[in-house]
N, C-alpha and C positions, 0 to 999 in steps of 0.2 A: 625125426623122420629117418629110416633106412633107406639106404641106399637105393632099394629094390624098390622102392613106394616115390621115389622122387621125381620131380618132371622131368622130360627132354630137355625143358631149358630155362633159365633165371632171363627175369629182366633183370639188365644191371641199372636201368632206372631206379627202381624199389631200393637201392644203397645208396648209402653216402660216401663208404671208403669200401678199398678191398684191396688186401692183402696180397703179397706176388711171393709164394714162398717158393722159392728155389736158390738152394744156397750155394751148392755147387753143380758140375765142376766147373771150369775155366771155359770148355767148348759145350756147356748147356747151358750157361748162363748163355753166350753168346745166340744160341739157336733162340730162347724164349725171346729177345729182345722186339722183335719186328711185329709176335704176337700181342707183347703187353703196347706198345706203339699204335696198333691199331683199336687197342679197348682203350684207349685214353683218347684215342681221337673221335673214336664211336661215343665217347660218353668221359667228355673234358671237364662234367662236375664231378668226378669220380677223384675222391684224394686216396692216390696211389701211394701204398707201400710196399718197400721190397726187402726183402728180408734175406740175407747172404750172409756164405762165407767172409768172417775178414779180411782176409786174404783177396779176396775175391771184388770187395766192395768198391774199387779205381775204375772198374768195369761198367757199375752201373750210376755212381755217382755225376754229375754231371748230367745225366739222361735230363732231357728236356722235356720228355713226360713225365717221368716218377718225379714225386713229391717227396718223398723221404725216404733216405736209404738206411736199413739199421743192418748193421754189423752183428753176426752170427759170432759167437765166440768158439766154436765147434773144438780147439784145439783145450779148450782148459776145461774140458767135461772127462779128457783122458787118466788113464790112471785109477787104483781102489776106491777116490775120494771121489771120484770123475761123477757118481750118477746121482750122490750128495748135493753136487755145486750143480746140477743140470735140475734138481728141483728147487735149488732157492733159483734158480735163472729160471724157469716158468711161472712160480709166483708174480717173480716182479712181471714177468711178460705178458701174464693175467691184465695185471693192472695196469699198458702201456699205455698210452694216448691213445684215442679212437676213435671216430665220428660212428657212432650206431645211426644205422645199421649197417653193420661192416659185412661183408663175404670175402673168403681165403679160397683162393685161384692155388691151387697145390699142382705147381709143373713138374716138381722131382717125381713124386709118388713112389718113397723110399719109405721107412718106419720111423726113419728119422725125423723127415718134413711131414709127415702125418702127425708127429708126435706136437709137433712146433704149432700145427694150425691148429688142433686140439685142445693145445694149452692156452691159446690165447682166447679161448671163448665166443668167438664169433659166431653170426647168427646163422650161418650159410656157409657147408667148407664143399668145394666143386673141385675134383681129379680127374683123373685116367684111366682107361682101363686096364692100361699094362702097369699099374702100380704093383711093386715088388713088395713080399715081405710082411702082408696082410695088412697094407696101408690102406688099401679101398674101404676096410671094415670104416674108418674113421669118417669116412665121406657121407656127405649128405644126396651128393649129385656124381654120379660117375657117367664120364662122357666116356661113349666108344671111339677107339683110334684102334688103326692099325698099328701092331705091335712091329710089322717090319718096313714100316712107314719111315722116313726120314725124321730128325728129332724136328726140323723146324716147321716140317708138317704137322707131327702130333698135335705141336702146338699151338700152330693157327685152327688147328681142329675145336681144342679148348677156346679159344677166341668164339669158332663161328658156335659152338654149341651156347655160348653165353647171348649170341644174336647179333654179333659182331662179323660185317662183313670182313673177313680178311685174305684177299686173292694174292696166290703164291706168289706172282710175276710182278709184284709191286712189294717184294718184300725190301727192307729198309733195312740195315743194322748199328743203330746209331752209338758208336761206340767214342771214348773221350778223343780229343785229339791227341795226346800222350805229350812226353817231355822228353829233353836231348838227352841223351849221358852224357855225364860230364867230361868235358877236353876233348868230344864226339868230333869228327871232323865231317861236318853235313857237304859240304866242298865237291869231295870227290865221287864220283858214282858207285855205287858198290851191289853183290847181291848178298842178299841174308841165308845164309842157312843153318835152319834146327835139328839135327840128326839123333836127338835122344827123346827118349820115351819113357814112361812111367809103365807102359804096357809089355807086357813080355812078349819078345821077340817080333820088335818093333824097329827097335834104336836101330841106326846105320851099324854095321859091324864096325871094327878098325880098319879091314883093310878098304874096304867099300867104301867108307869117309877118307882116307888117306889119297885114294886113286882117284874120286870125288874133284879132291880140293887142290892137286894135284894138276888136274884136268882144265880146272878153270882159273889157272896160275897170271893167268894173263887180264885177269878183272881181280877186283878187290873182293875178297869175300869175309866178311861177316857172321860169326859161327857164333850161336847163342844157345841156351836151354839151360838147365839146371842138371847136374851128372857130377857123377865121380871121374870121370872121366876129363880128359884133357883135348884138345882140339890137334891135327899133328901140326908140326913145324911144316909148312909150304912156302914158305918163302915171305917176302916182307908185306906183301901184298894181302896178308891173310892178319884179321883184327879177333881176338880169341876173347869174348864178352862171354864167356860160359861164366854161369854162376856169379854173370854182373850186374846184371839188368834189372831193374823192377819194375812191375808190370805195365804201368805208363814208359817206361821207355824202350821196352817192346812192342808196344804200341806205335811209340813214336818211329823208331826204326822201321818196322812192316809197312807204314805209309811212305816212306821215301825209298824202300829200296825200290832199283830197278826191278828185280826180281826176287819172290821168296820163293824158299826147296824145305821143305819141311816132312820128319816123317807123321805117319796119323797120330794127332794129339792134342790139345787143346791149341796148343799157339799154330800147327796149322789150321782152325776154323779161324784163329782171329786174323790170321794172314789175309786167308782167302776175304774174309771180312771186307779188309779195308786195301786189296790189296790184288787188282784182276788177273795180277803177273805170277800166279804162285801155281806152282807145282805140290801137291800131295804124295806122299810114299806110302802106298800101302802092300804090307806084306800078305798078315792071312785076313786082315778083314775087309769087308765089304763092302767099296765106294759108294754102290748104291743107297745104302743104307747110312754109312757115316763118312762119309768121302764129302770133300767141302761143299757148301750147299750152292754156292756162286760158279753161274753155269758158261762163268770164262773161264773159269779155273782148270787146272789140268791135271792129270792124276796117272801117275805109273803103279801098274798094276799087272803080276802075271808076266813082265817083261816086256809091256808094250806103253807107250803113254795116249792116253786120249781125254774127252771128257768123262767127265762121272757118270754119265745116261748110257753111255755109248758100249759099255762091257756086257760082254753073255752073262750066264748065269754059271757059266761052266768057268769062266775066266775069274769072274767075281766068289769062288767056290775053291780057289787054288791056294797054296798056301808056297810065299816063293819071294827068297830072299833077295835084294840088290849084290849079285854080286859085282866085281871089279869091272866084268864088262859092262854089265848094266850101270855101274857110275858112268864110263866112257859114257856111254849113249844120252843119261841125264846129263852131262857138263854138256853134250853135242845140244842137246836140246834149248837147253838155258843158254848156252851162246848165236845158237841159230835162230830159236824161236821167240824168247821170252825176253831179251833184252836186245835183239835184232830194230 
């Protein structure tokens, strides 16, 4: 059946399993989570698989709805030999374990996780309509969402399209309780902050982190992320886990800091997550849109900080760095507001 010939909506009564294919990133994983929470609670005979990044898998493991998590191997398909070893991995992925009749919940809606629920043969694949990259073609059910909708709206969108009550103000995000790092000193109070980014022209500058960290000399701070980069010397008070962590113990970290200050990224979603003391940074993109979904959360933007609801259209449309002053004003805030 095409896309175009398919119902408004599946019972998910009529399956026995269905598939959660979203493998990454780090902050979409985090947004689907309170959607697939609510179809396993809508329909608890439902044996839930989810299908992920590697890397990514600490995130969903644990979930006390999913039933199985399989691990994406997305890293060893790269390379001349990369699209060789990505067809004996569909093979075997053909023949996984399965309770028919299965349906594939496709949250990415990339070419990639088109490619993934495709290959696995199920009898029902249900996406998005802002699927990139002509992954709709692959669909049996394409659900309408707004495209400049919030991710964790889209996806309670896919929820309620499937018949699944899922109301936004009851959202959950049930993520692992994480682990120390090691010789971690849990003891003393501290706040966390993430100043690097994968996104261009995100990361804190130098001197922005330097006056930052600087600023807030007088609390312990905690600098983490992944970078080439180095954290600066501030004094002894400043613990430099850049490129230490692994994803459980950034986890574990964002739940006992006093406060997190992160710029937009995936470990600011999982902050805001588990975590009502965080600050978001965002430069040119649009809180409204990707700005943390947790509506204690706080977000400097444009040079001012407020909630994510609370920005124009014209503020949310600016593109505009942290500079030294604007650190002043984030340490003023995180000492006045958010660990006050």
């Amino acid at each position: 059946m095409s896309a175009a010939d398919a119902p408004a909506a599946v019972d998910l009564r009529d399956f026995k399993s269905a598939l959660i294919v979203k493998p990454s990133s780090l902050g979409d994983i985090v947004h689907a989570l309170p959607a697939v929470r609510f179809i396993k609670q809508a329909h608890p005979h439902l044996k839930l698989r989810w299908i992920v990044n590697s890397e990514w898998a600490p995130l969903v493991e644990g979930c006390p709805f999913v039933d199985e998590v399989i691990a994406f191997p997305r890293k060893s398909f790269r390379g001349i030999t990369g699209g060789f070893r990505w067809l004996g991995w569909a093979a075997r992925w053909n023949r996984a374990r399965r309770e028919p009749p299965e349906i594939v919940l496709d949250f990415q809606g990339l070419l990639r996780s088109a490619l993934i629920a495709y290959a696995r043969g199920a009898d029902w694949i249900t996406g998005m309509s802002d699927a990139r990259e002509g992954a709709s073609r692959f669909f049996d059910q394409v659900v309408a969402v707004d495209a400049q909708a919030h991710a964790v709206e889209r996806s309670l969108a896919l929820a309620r399209a499937c018949g699944v009550s899922a109301p936004a103000v009851e959202v959950v995000f049930d993520l692992p309780e994480g682990s120390a790092p090691d010789a971690f000193d849990a003891a003393t109070p501290f706040v966390l902050l993430h100043p690097w980014s994968r996104g261009a022209d995100k990361s804190l500058a130098p001197e922005a982190l330097r006056t930052l960290c600087e600023c807030l000399a007088g609390v312990r701070v905690v600098v983490v992320g992944v970078s080439g980069a180095a954290a600066p010397a501030a004094g002894g008070r400043l613990v430099d886990l850049t490129n230490l962590t692994t994803l459980p113990q950034l986890v574990w970290l964002m739940r006992r800091a006093r406060a997190c200050v992160s710029v937009d990224s995936g470990p600011m979603h999982l902050a805001a997550a588990v975590n009502d003391r965080t600050l978001g940074i965002h430069t040119w993109s649009d809180p409204r849109r990707v700005g943390p979904w947790n509506s204690a959360a706080w977000v400097w933007k444009a040079g001012r900080i407020a909630h994510r609801g609370e920005f124009s259209a014209g503020e949310c449309a600016r593109d505009a760095r942290v500079t030294e002053a604007d650190a002043r004003r984030i340490a003023d805030f995180v000492l006045g507001t958010l660990t006050a």
